[in-house]
C-alpha positions as CSV (number, residue, x, y, z in Angstrom):
1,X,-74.2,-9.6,-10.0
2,X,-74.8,-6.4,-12.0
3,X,-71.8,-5.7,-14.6
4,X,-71.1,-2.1,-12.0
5,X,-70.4,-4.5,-9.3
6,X,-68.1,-6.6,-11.3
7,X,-66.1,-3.7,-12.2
8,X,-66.0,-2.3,-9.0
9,X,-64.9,-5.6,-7.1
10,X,-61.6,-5.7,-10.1
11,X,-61.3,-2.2,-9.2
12,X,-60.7,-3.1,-5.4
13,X,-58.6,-5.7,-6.2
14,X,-56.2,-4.1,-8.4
15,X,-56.1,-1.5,-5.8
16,X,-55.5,-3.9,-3.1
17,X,-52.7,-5.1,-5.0
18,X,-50.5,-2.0,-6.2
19,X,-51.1,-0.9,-2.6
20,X,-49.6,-4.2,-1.1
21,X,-46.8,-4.2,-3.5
22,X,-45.8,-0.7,-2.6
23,X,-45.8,-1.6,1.0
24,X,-43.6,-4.4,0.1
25,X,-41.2,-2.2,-1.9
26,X,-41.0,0.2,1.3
27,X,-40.8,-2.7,3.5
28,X,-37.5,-4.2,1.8
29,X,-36.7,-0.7,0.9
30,X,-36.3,0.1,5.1
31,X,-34.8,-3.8,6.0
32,X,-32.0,-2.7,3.6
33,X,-31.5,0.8,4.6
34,X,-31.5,-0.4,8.1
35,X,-29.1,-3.1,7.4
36,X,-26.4,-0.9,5.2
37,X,-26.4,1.8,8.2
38,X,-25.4,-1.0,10.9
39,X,-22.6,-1.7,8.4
40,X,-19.1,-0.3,9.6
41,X,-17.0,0.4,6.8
42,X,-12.6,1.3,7.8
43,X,-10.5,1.9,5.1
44,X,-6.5,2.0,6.1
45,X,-4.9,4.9,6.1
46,X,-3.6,6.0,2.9
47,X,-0.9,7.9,2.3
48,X,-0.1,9.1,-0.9
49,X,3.9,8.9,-1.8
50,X,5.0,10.0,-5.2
51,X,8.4,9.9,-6.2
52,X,9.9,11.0,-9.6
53,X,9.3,8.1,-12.1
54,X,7.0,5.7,-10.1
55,X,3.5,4.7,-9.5
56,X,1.8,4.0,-6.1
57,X,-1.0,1.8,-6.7
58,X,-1.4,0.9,-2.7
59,X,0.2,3.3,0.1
60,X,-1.0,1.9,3.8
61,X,1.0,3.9,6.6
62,X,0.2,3.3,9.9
63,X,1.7,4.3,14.0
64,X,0.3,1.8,16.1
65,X,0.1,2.1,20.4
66,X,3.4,1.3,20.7
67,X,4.3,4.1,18.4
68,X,5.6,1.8,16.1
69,X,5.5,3.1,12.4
70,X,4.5,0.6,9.6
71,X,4.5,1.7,5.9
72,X,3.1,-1.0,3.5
73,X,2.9,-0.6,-0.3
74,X,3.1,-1.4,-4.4
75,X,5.0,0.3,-6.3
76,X,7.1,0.3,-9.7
77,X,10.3,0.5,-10.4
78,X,11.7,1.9,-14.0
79,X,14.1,0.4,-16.1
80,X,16.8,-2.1,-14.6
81,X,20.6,-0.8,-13.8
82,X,23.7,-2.8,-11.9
83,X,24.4,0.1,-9.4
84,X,21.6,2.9,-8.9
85,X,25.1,4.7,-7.5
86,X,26.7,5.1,-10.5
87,X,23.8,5.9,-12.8
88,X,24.2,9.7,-13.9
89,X,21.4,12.1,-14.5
90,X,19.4,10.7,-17.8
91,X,16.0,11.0,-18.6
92,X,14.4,8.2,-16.8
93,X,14.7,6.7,-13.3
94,X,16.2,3.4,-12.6
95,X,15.7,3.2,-9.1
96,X,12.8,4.3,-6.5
97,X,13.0,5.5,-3.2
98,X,10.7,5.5,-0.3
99,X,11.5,8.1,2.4
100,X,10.4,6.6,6.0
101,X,10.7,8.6,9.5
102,X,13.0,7.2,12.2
103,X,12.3,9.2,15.4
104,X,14.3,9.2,18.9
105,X,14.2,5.8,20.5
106,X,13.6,3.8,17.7
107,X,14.9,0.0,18.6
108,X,15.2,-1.3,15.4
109,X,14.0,-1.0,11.6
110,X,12.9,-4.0,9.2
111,X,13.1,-3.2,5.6
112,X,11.9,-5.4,2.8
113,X,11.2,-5.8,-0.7
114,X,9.8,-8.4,-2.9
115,X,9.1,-8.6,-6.9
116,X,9.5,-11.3,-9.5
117,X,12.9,-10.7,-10.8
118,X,16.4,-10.0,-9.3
119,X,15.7,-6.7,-7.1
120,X,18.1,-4.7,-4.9
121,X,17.8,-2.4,-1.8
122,X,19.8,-0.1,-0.2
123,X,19.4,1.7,3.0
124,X,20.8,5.7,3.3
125,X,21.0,8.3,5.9
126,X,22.0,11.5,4.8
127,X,22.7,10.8,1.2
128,X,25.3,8.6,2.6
129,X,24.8,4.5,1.6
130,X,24.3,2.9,5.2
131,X,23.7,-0.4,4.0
132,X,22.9,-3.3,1.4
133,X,20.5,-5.8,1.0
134,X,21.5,-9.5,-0.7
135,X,23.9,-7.6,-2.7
136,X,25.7,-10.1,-5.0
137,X,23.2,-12.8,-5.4
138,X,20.3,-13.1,-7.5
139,X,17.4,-12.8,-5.1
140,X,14.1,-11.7,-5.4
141,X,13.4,-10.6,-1.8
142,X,15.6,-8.5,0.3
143,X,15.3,-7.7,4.1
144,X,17.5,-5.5,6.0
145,X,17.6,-5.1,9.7
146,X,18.9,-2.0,11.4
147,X,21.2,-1.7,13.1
148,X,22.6,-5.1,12.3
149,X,24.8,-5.3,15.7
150,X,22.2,-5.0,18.4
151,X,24.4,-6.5,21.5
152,X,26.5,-3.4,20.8
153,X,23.2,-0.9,21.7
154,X,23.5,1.4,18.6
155,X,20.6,3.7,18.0
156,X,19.4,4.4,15.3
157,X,20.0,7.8,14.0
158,X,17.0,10.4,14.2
159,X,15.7,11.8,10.8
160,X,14.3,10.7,7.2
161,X,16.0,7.1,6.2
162,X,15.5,6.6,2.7
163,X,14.8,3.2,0.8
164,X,16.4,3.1,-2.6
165,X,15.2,-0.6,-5.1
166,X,16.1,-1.1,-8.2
167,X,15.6,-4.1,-10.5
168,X,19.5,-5.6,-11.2
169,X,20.6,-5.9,-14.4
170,X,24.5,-6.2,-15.9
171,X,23.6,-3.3,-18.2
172,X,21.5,0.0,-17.4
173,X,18.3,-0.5,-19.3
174,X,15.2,2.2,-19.7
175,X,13.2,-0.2,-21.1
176,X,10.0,-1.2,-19.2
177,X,8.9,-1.3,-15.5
178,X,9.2,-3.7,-12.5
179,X,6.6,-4.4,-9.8
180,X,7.7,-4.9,-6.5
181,X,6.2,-4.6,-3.0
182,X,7.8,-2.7,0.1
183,X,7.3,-3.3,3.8
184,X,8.7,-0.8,6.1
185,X,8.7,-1.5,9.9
186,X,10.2,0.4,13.1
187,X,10.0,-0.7,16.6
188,X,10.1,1.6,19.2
189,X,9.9,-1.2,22.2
């Protein structure tokens, strides 16, 4: 074999084989593509809620068939206080609230919160207090169900309700931040 075959045959060869791995590449290049578009990707609904002095790190608000409205999130808390009531204007927060909807026909509304440390919730209506969680006792979860007297066939009032937590503490203190986690639900049965 003449030294201008030899060379031409390696020539071939190496041809053969860039071409064949390039039809590989596009190959596995296509089985991917194809696989990533049959993928079907849902995020939740977010909605972003931002009140004075906190952080939302995960906001999931949902209405589901029923009408039912379900709020779901992470937030912080500033500071630590006995009574978000009596704490006058300063230059931090030491309570958070969470505004939910309550629209006309609404059954019945389950608040509750959750963090590692003695936290508090209270329920309002119209700047008006409607209602405690735990209160007194040292818990680290509170639930509140409105209204509490069902067999009596209170309503719950139309308009914005608003969620109020605070971390508990004898004395107000600015000092660092509490995480806690905040489940809103209302049934419209």
């Amino acid at each position: 074999m003449a030294l201008k075959d030899v060379l031409e045959d390696k020539k071939k060869k190496r041809t053969i084989t860039i071409v064949g791995t390039i039809v590989i590449i596009l190959v596995t290049a296509g089985v991917f593509s194809y696989e990533a578009s049959s993928i079907e990707v849902k995020e939740p609904v977010k909605d972003k809620v931002t009140t004075e002095g906190t952080t939302t790190t995960t906001t999931v608000t949902s209405v589901n068939e029923t009408g039912d409205y379900n709020y779901e999130a992470d937030k912080t808390v500033k500071g630590s206080c006995r009574n978000p009531d009596t704490v006058t204007a300063q230059a931090w927060d030491l309570y958070d609230d969470t505004q939910f909807p309550i629209r006309s026909g609404a059954k019945k509304a389950v608040i509750t919160v959750s963090a590692d440390v003695d936290i508090d919730l209270r329920i309002y209506y119209n700047g008006e207090r409607v209602d405690n969680g735990a209160g007194v006792t040292a818990g680290t979860t509170e639930k509140i169900e409105l209204p509490r007297d069902l067999k009596e066939g209170k309503q719950l009032s139309e308009g914005d309700w608003t969620a109020r937590v605070n971390r508990y503490s004898l004395f107000s203190n600015p000092a660092g931040e509490t995480e806690y986690h905040i489940t809103i639900h209302v049934d419209y049965e």
